[in-house]
Residue frames relative to the residue before (quaternion, step in Angstrom):
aa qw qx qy qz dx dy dz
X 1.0000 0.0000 0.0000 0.0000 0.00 0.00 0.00
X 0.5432 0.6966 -0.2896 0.3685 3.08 1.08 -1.01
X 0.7312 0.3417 -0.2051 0.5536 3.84 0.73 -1.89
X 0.5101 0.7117 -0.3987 0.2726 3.70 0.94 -0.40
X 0.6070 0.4196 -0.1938 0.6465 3.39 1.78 -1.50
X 0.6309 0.5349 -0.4582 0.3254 3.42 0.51 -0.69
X 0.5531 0.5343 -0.2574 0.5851 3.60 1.00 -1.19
X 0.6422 0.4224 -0.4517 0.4529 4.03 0.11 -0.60
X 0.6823 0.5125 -0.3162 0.4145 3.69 0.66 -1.55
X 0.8981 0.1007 -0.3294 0.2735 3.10 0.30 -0.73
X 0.1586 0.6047 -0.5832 0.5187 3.61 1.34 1.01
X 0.7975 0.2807 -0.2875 0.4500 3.42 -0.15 -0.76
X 0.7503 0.3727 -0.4245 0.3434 3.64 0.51 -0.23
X 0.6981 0.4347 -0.3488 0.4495 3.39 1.19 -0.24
X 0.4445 0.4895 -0.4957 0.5631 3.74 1.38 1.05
X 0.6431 0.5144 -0.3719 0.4284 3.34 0.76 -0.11
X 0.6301 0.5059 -0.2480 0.5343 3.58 1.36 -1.03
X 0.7380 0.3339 -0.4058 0.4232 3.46 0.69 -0.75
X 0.5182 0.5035 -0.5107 0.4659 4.18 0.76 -0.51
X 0.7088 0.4137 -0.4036 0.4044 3.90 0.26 -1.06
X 0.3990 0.5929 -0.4794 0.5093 4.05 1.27 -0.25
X 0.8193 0.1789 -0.3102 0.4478 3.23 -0.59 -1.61
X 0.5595 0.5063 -0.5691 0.3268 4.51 0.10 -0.51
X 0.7183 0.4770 -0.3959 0.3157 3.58 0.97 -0.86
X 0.5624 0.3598 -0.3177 0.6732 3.86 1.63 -0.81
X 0.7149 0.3051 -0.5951 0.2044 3.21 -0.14 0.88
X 0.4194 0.6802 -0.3942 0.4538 3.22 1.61 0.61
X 0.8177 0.2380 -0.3548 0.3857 3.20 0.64 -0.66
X 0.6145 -0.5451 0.5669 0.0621 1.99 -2.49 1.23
X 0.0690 0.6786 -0.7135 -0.1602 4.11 -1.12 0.45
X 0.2245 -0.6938 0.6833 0.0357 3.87 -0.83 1.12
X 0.0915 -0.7703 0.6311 -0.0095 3.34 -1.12 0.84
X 0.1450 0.7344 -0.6608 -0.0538 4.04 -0.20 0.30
X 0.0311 -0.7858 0.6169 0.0317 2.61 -1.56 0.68
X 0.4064 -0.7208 0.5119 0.2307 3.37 -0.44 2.36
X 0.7301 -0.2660 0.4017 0.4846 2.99 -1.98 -0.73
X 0.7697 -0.2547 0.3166 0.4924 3.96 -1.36 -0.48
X 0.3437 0.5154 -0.7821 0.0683 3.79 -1.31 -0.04
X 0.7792 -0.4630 0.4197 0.0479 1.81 -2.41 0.35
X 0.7191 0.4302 -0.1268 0.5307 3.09 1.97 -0.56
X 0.0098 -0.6366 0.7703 0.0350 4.18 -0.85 0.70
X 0.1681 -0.5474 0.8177 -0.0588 2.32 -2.31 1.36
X 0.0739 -0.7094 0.6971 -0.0734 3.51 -1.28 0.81
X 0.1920 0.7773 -0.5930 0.0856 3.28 -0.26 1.43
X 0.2849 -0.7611 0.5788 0.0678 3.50 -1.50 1.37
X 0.1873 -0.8008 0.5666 0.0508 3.07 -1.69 1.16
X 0.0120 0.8270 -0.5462 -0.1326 3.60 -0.67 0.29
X 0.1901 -0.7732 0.6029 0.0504 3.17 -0.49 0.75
X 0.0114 -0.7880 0.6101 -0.0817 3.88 -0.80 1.11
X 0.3287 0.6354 -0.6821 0.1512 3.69 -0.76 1.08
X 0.5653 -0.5751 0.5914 -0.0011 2.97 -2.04 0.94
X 0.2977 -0.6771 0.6724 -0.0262 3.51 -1.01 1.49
X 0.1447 -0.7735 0.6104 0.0902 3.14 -1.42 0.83
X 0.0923 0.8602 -0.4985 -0.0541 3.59 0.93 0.84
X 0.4127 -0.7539 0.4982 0.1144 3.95 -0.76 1.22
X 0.0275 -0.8030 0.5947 -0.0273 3.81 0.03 0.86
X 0.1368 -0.7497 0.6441 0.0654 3.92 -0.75 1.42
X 0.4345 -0.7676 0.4713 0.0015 3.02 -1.17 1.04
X 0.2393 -0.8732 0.1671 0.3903 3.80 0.14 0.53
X 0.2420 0.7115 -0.4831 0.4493 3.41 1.46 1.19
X 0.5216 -0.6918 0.4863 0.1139 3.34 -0.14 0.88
X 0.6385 0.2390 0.0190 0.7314 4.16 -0.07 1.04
X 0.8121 0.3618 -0.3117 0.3352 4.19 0.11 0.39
X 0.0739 0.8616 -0.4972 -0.0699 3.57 0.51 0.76
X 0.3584 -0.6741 0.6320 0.1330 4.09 -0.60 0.55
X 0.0597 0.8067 -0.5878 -0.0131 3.66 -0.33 0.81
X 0.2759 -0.7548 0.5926 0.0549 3.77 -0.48 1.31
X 0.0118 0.7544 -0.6195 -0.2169 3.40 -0.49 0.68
X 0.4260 -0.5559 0.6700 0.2461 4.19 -1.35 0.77
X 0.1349 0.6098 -0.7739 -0.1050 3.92 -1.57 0.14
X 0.2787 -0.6646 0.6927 -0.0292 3.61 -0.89 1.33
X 0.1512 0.6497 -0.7450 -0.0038 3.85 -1.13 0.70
X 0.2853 -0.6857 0.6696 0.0098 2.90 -1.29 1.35
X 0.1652 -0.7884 0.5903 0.0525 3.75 -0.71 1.21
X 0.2475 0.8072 -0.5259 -0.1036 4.01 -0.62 0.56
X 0.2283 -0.7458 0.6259 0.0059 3.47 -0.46 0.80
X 0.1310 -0.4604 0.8779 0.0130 3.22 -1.31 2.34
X 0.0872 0.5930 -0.7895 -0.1319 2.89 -2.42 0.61
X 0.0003 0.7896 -0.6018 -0.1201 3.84 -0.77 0.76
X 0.0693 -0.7940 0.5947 0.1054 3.10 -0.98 0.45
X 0.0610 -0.7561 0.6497 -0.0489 4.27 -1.04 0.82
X 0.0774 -0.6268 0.7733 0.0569 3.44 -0.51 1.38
X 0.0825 -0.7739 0.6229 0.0794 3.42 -1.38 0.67
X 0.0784 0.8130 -0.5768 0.0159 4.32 0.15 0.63
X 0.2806 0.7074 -0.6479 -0.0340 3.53 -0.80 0.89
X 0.1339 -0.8167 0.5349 -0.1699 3.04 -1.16 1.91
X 0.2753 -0.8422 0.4634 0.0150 3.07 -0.37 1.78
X 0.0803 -0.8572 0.5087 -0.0083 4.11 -0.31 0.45
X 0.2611 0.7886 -0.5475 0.1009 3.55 -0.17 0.41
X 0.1282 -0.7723 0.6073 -0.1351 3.49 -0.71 1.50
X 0.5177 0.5970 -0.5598 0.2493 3.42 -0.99 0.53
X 0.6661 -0.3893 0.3789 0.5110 4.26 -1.36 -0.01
X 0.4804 -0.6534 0.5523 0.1929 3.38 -1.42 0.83
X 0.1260 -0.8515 0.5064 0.0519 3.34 -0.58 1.06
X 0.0832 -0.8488 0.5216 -0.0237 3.99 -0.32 1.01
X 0.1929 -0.7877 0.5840 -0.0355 3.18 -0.33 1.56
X 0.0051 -0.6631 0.7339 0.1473 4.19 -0.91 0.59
X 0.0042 0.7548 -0.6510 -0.0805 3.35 -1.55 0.83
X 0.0988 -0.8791 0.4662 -0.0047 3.04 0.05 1.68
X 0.1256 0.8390 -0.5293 -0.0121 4.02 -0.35 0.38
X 0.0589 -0.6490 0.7572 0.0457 3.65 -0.81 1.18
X 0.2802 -0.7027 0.6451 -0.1074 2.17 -2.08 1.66
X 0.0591 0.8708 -0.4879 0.0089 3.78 0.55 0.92
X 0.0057 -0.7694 0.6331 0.0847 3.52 -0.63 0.98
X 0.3451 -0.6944 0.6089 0.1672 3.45 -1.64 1.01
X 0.5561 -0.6711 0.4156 0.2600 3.31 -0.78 0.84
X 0.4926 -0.7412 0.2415 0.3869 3.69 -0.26 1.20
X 0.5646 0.5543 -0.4247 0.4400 3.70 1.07 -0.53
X 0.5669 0.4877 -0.4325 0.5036 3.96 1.25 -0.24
X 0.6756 0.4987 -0.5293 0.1212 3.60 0.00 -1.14
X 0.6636 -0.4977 0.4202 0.3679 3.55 -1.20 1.03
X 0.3946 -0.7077 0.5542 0.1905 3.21 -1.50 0.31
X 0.2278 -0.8098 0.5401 0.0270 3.28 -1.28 0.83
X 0.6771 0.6122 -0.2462 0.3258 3.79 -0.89 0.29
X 0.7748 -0.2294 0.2195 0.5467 3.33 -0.62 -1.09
X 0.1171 -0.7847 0.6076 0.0383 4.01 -0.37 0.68
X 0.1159 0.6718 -0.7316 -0.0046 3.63 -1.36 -0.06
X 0.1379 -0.7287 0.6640 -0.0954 4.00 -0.64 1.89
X 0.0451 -0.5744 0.8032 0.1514 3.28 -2.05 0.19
X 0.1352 -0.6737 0.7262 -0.0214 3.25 -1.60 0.83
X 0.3128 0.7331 -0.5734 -0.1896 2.88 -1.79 -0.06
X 0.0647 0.8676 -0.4888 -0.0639 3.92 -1.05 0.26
X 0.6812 -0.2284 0.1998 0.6662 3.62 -0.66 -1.00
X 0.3297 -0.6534 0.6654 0.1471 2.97 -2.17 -0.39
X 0.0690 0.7684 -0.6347 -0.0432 3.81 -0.28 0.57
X 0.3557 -0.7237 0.5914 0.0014 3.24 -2.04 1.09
X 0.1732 0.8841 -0.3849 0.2007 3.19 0.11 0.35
X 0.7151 0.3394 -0.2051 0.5756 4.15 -0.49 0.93
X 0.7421 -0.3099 -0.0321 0.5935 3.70 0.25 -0.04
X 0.7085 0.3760 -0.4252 0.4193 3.57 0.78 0.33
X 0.4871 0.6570 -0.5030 0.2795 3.52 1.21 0.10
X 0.5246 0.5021 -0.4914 0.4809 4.01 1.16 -0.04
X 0.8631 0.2797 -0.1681 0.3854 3.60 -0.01 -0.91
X 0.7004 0.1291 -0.2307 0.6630 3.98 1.18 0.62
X 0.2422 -0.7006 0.6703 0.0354 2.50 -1.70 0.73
X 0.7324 -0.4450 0.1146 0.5025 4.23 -0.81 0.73
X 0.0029 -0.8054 0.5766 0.1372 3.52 -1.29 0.10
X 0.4876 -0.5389 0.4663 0.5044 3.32 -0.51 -1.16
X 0.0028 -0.7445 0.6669 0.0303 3.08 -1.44 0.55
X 0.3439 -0.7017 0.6056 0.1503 3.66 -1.73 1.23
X 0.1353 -0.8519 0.4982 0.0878 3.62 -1.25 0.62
X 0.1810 -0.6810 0.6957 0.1399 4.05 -0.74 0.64
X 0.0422 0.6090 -0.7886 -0.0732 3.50 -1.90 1.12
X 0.1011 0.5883 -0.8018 0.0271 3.25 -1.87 0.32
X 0.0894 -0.7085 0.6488 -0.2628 2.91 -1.45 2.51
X 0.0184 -0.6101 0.7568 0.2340 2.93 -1.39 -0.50
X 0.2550 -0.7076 0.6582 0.0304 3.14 -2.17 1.28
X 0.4040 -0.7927 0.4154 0.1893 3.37 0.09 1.02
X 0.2749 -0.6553 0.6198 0.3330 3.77 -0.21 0.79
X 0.7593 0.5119 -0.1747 0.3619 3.44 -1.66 1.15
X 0.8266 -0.2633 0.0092 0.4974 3.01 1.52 -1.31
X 0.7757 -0.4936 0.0898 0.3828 3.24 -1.55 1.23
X 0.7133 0.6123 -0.0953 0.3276 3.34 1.19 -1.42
X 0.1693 0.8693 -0.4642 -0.0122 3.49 -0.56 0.89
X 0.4923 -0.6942 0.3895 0.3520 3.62 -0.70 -0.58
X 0.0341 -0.8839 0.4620 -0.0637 3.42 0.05 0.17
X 0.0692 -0.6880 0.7103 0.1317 3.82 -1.08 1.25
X 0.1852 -0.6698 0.7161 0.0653 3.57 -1.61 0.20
X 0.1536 -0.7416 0.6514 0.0462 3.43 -1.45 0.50
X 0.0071 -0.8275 0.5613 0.0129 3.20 -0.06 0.48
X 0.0511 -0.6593 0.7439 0.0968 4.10 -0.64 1.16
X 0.1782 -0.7164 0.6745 -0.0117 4.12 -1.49 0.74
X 0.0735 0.8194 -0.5684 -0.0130 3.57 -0.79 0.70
X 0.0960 0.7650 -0.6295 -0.0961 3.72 0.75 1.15
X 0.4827 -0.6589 0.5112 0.2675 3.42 -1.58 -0.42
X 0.6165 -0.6463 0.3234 0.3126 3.34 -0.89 1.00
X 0.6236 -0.5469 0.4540 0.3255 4.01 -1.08 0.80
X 0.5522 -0.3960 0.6175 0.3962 3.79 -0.90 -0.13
X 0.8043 0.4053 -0.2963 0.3178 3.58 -0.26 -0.97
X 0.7842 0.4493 0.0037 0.4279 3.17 1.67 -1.05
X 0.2814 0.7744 -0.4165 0.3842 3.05 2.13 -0.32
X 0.6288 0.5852 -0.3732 0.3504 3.77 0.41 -1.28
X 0.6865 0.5394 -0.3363 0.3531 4.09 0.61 -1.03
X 0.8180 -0.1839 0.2248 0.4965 3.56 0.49 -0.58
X 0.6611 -0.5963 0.2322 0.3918 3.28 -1.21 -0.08
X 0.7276 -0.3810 0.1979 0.5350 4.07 -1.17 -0.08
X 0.5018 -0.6944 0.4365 0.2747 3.60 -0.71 0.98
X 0.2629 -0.7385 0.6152 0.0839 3.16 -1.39 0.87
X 0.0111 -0.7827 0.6223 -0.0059 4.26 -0.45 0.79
X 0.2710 0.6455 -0.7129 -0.0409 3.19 -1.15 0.73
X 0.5374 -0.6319 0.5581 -0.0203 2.35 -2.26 1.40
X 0.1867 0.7992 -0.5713 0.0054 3.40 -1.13 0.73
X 0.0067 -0.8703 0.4740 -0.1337 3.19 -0.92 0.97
X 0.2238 -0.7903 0.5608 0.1037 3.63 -0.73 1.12
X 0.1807 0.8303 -0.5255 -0.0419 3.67 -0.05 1.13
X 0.5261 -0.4460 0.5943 0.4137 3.65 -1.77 -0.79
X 0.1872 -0.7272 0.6561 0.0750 3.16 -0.86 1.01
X 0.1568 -0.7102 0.6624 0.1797 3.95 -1.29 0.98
X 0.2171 -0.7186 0.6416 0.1573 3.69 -0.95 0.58
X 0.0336 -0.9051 0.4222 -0.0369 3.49 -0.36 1.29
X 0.3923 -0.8679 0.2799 0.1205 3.10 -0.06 1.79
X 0.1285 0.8939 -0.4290 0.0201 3.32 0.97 0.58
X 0.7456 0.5142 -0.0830 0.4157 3.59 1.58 -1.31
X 0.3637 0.8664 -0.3139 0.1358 2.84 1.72 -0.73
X 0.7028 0.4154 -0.0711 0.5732 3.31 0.94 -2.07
X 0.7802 0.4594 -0.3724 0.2037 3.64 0.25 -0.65
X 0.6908 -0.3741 0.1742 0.5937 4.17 -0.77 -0.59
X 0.8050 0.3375 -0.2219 0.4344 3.74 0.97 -0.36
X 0.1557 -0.9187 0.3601 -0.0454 3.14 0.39 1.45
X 0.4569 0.6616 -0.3633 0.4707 3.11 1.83 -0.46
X 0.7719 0.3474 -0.3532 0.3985 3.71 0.40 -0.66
X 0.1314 -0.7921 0.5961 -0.0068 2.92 -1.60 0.28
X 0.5875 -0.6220 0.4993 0.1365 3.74 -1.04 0.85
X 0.3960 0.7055 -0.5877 -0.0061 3.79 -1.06 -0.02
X 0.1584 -0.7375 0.6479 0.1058 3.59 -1.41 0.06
X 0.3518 -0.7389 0.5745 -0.0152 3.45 -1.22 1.85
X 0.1368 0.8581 -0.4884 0.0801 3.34 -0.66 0.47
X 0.5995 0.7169 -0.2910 0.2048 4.00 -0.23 0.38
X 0.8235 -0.1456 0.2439 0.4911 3.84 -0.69 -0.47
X 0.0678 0.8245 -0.5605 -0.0386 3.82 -0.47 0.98
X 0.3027 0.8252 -0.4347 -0.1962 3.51 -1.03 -0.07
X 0.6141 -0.6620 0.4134 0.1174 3.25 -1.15 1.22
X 0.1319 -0.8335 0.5366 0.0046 3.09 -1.81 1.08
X 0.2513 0.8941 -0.3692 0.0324 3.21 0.92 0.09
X 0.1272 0.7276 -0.6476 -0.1870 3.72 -1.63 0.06
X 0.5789 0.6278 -0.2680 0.4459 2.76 -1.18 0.36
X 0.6943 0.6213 -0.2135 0.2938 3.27 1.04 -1.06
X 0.0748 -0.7681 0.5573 0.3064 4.06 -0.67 -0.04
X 0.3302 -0.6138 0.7137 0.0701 2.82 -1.80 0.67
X 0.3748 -0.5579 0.7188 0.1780 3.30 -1.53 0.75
X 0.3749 -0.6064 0.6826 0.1605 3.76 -1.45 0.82
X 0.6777 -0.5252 0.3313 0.3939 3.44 -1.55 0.20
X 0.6507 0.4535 -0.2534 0.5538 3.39 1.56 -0.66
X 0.5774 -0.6805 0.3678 0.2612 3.89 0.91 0.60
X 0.3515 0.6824 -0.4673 0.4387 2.97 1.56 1.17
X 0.3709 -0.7107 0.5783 0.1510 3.89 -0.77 1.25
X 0.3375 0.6485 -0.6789 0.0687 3.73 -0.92 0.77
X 0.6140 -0.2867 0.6100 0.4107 3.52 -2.04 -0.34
X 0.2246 -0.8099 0.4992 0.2108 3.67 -0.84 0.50
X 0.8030 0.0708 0.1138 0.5807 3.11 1.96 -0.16
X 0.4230 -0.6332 0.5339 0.3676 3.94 -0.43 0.88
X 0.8373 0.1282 -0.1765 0.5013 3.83 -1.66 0.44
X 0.8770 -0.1808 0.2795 0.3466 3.18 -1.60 -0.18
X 0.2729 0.6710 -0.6893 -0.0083 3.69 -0.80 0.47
X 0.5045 -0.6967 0.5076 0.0488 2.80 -2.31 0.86
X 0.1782 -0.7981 0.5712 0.0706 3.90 -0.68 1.33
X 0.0641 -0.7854 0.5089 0.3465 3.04 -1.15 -0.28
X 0.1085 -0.8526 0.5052 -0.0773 4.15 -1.03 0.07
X 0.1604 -0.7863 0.5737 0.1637 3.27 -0.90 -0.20
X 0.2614 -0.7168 0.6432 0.0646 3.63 -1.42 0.55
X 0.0032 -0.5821 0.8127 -0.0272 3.18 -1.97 0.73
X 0.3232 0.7158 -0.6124 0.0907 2.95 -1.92 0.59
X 0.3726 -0.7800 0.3986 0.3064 3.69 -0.31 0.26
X 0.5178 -0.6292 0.5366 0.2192 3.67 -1.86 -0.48
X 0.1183 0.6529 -0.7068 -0.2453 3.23 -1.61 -0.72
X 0.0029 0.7804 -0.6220 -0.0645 3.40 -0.82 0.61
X 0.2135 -0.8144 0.5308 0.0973 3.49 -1.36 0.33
X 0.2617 -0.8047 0.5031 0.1756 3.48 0.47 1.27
X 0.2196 -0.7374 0.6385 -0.0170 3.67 -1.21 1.67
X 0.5481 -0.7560 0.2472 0.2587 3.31 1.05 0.60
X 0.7256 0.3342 -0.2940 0.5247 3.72 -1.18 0.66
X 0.4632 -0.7388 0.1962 0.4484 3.43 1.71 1.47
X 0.2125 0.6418 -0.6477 0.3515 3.65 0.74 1.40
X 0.0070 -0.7295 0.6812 0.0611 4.02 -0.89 0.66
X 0.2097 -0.6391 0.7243 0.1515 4.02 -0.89 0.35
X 0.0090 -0.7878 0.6138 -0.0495 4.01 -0.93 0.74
X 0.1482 -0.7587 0.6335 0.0324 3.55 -1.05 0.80
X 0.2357 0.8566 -0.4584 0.0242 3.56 0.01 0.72
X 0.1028 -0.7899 0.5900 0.1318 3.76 -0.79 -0.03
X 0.0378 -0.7831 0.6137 -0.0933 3.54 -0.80 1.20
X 0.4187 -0.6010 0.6450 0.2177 3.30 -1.39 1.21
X 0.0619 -0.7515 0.6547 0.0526 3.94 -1.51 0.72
X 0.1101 -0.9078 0.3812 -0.1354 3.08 0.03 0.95
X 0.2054 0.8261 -0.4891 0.1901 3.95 0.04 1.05
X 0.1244 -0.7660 0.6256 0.0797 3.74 -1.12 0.32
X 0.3342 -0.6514 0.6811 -0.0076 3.33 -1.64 1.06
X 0.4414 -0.5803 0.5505 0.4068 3.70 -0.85 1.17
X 0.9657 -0.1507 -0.1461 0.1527 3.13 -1.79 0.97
X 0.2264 0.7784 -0.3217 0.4892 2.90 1.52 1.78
X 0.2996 -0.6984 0.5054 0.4087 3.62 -0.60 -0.42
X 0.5279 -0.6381 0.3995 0.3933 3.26 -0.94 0.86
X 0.6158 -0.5861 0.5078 0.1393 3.33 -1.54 1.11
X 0.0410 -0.7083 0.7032 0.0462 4.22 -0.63 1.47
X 0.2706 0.6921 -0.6645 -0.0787 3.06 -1.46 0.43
X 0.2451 -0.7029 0.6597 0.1034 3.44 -1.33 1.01
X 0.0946 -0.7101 0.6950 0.0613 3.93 -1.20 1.00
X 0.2519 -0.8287 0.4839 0.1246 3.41 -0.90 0.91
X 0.3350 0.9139 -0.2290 0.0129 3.44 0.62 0.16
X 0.3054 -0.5624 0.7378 0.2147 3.90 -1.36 0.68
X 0.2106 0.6241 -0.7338 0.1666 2.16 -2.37 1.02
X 0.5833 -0.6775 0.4471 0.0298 2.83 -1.65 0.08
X 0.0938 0.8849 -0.4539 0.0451 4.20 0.07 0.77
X 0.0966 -0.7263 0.6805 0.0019 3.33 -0.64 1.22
X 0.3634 -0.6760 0.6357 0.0830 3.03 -1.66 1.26
């Protein structure tokens, strides 16, 4: 009777061990997430191991049967993130040069504008009806202008005093002629230097309304006859053009080389050439 219970107990204790088996696998739990892509998987394992004492009585009086249960609990995290960031850019290769010159003049250079007032002086050539009855001299000159800051265009008076000198043939009529010139012209300022390495210089061109004073002076007739057209002082009129270079020496100091054609005519005369070469000087 005895092995009969014994055999029940432990029938019955090893139904008990195997139901508490499957409750424990039916606990566990396997969880899987899955992230976006990376580059990186991880796969971590757990095991978990614990031990039941399950007490089995026996019906002998004084006999306990102790069953002992081991339960392993597997759980498995696995994550896994592919991660690809790819950038692509395709198309024609564009090359761009940005090139900028910056040229600064030093403020005691910067050119002068406005009101002006020059002296000059150089030679003097005759030539067309006065080239029989003079030959070169010298001549002195007075401007007073204004350059408009901004723009090309100004105004400009000029005086112009000439002493050429009388021919040999002609010495005999009187004394060494005397010419003065006046004129009210337009002056062009021509930026030609502006942009380049020598900004100091500069371009212009005179042009307008002359008139003439002269004694003393010969003239050539139409038939190439030399005379005095007249005792004292007599009075032509004409006009002139001609151009410059100037070179600005800074602290509104300008140096100017210019040469202008003067040009006038008397009824049955030949028309009057004259050419003044002259240096100088303009302060603004």
């Amino acid at each position: 009777m005895t092995r009969t219970v014994s055999k029940f107990g432990i029938a019955a204790a090893l139904t008990l061990g195997l139901l508490s088996t499957a409750a424990a696998q039916s606990t566990t739990t396997k969880k899987t997430t899955t992230k976006k892509p990376t580059t990186t998987r991880t796969t971590t394992t757990r095991t978990t191991t614990s031990t039941t004492a399950i007490p089995v009585t026996k019906e002998s009086p004084g006999e306990v049967t102790t069953v002992h249960d081991t339960v392993r609990m597997y759980v498995h995290d696995t994550t896994t993130v592919y991660r690809r960031d790819t950038l692509t850019l395709t198309g024609p290769t564009v090359t761009r040069w940005d090139t900028v010159h910056v040229m600064q003049t030093p403020g005691w250079l910067t050119p002068g504008n406005g009101l002006y007032f020059g002296l000059g002086a150089g030679s003097y050539y005759p030539s067309g009806g006065l080239g029989g009855g003079q030959i070169p001299g010298y001549a002195f000159q007075a401007n007073l202008g204004v350059d408009p800051a901004g723009s090309p265009l100004g105004i400009r008076v000029t005086g112009n005093l000439a002493r050429p000198d009388e021919s040999q043939p002609s010495a005999f009529m009187g004394g060494r002629p005397t010419v003065v010139n006046g004129t009210l012209d337009l002056k062009l300022r021509l930026p030609f230097f502006r942009s380049s390495r020598f900004p100091q210089f500069g371009l212009y061109a005179v042009a307008g309304g002359a008139g003439v004073w002269a004694k003393d002076l010969r003239m050539e007739t139409e038939n190439k006859t030399v005379l005095i057209p007249g005792s004292g002082w007599q009075n032509y009129w004409g006009w002139d053009a001609g151009g410059g270079l100037t070179y600005d020496v800074g602290h509104k100091r300008q140096l100017f080389l210019e040469a202008r054609a003067i040009n006038f005519m008397k009824s049955g005369f030949e028309n009057g050439h004259q050419l003044p070469i002259m240096v100088g000087v303009n302060w603004y």
